[in-house]
N, C-alpha and C positions, 0 to 999 in steps of 0.2 A: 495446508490452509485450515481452516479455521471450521469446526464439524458446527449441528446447529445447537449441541449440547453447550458447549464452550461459549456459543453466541448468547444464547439465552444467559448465562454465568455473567459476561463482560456486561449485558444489558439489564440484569437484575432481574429476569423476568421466572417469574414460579410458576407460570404454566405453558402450556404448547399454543395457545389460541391463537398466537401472529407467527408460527413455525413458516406457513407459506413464504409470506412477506421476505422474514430471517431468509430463509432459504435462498429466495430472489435477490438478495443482497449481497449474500457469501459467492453465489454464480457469478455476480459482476464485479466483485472486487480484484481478484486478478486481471481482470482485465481490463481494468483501469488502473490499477499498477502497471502493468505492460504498456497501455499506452501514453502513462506520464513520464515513465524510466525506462524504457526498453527492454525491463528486465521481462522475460515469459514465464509464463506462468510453472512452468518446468523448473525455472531457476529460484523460481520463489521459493519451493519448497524444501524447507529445513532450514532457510533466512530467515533468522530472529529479526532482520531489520523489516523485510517482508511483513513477518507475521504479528510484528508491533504496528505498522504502519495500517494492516489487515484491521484490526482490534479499533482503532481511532477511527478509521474511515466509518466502518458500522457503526458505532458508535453516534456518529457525524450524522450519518445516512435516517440510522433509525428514528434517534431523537430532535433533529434538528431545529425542534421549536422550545426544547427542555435544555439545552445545552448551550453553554458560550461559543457559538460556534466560531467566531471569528478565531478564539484561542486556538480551539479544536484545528480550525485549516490551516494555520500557522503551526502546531506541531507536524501533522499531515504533512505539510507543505516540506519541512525540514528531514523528515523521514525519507522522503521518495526521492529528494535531493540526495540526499547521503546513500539512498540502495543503488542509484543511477551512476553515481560515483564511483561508488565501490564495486561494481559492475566493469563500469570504465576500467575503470585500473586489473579488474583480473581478466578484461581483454586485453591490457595493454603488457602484463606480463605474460600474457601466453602467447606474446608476439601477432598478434593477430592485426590484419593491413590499419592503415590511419593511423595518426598519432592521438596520442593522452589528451592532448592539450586543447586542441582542435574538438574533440568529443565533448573536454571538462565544459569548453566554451558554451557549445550545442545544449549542452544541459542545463550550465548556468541561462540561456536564454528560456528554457521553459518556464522558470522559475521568475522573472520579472515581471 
């Protein structure tokens, strides 16, 4: 995940005065990936889908009266789709119970 050094970079910001805040953000964002996509926070880590989707949300979170956000949840939106996905599928090749399809479904309803 995403340290507060990296957040201040993606946020532009040159000094530490809103590190709390940063920080308070970076702790909830797994775990609102986990509960849009199933995916935990264990499995986020070293997912570049994970830690793109990580990057927009803060992004979302921090500035969200400076930014398009509509665009902004609309990529979001297509990010956690695609990690929930991909997720699905390496449960579904690692034989794991339920089928692909029936999951793809469950997901695509989060998303409507």
């Amino acid at each position: 995940m995403l340290t507060v050094e990296q957040a201040r970079e993606i946020l532009r910001l040159d000094t530490t005065d809103n590190d709390a805040i940063i920080e308070g953000l970076l702790s909830a964002i797994p775990d609102y990936i986990e509960l849009t996509t199933g995916v935990t926070a264990k499995q986020q880590e070293g997912q570049p889908l994970a830690d793109t989707a990580a990057k927009f949300i803060l992004l979302l979170w921090y500035n969200v009266e400076r930014v398009d956000a509509e665009k902004i949840q609309r990529t979001i939106d297509s990010l956690l789709k695609t990690l929930a996905l991909v997720a699905v599928n390496n449960t579904a090749d690692s034989g794991a119970a339920g089928g692909e399809e029936a999951t793809q479904e469950d997901v695509a309803e989060l998303f409507k």
